[in-house]
N, C-alpha and C positions, 0 to 999 in steps of 0.2 A: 365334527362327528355327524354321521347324515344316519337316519334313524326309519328304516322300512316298514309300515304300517301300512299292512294289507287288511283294510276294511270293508267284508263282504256285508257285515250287516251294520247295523247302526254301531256308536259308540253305546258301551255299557252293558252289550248283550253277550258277550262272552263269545263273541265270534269274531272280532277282530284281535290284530298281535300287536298288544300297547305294548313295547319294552323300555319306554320311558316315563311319559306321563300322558295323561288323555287330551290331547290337540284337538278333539273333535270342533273347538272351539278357534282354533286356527287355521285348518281346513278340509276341507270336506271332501266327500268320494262320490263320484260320478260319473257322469260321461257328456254333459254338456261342456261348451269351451269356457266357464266360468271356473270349472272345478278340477280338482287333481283326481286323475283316474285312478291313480296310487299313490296313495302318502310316502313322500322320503320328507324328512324334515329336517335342512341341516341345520342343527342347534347354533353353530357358531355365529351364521349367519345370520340368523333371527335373532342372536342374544346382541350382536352387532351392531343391527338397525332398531334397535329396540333402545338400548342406547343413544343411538343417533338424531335419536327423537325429541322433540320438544316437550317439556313439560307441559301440564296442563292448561294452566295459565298462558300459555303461549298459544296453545291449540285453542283454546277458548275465543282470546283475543281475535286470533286470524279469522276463526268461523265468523266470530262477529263482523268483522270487518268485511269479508267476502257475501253475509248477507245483505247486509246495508249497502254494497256494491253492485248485488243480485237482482236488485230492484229495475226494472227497465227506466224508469223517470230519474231514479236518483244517478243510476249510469247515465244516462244521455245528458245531465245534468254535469256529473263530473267529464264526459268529455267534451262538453261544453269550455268547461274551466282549462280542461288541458290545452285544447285548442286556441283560446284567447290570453289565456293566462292569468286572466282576474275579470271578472265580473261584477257589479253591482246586481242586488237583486231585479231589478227591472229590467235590466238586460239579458240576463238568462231567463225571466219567462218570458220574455218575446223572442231568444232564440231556440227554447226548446219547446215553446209553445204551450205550455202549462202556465196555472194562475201564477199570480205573485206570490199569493198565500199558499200555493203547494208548493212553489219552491223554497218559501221561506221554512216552511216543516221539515224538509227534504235538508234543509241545509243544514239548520236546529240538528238535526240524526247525524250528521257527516261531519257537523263540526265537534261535538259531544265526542265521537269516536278517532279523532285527531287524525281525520280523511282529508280538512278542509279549513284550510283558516281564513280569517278575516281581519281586515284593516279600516277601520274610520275616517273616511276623508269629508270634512263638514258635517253634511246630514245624511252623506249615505256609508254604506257600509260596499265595499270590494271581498268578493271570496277567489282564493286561489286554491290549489291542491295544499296539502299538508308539506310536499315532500317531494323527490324527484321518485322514489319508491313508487307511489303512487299512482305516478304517470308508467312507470316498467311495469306494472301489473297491468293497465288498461292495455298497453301495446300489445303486452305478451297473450290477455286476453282474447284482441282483436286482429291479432295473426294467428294464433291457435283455431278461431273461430271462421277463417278466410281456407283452412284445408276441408276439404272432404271428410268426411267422418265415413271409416270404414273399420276403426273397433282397432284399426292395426295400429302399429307402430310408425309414427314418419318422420321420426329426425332424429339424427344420431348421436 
């Protein structure tokens, strides 16, 4: 069911035609390329992917994950580790050129977040990625990040 809401003034002022429920919060009227110039809102659809969705706790998880990721030192850090496959901490800060002591905090975050694990071999400690996951986000990151940004669509 797709539901036409032609909103000349704001929601709530009595001049737009709500014939279901007030979406002003789903979306909006305008005419920049951000926003719908006229509200249709096919309920199906939306009841759909709304569904489709993660629960909170999953969404929480991933943001977290994706921040601690977001990090420009702790990224070059983890593709460090992708790259080699295990590192001891004195060799990722002389390969990404930060202290010992910021990668070891950097690691402390990554490994707490189950980004990064670790093996004791004598007196030192090896980190590798958590997972092969891990390594598909960075990829997927770093071919997303190798096209043009032009706002549009480019892969099908």
């Amino acid at each position: 069911m797709q539901i036409s809401l032609e909103a000349p003034g704001p929601p709530g002022t009595g001049t737009s035609t709500d014939t279901d429920t007030d979406t002003s919060a789903i979306a909006g009227t305008g005419t920049d390329g951000d926003r719908c110039e006229v509200r249709i809102i096919d309920s199906a659809k939306v009841e759909e992917t709304r569904r489709s969705l993660p629960g909170d706790s999953g969404i929480e998880t991933s943001a977290a994950m994706f921040k601690l990721m977001g990090d420009p030192k702790r990224l070059k850090i983890l593709l460090a580790l992708k790259s080699a496959g295990e590192l001891c901490v004195c060799d990722l800060a002389a390969t990404v050129m930060v202290s010992e002591t910021g990668v070891s905090q950097a690691l402390r975050l990554l490994r707490s977040a189950g980004i990064v694990r670790h093996r004791r071999q004598g007196r030192q400690i090896h980190y590798s990625l958590d997972d092969r996951h891990i390594a598909d986000v960075l990829d997927t990151a770093l071919e997303h990040a190798s096209h043009p940004t032009t706002g549009e669509a480019r892969h099908g």
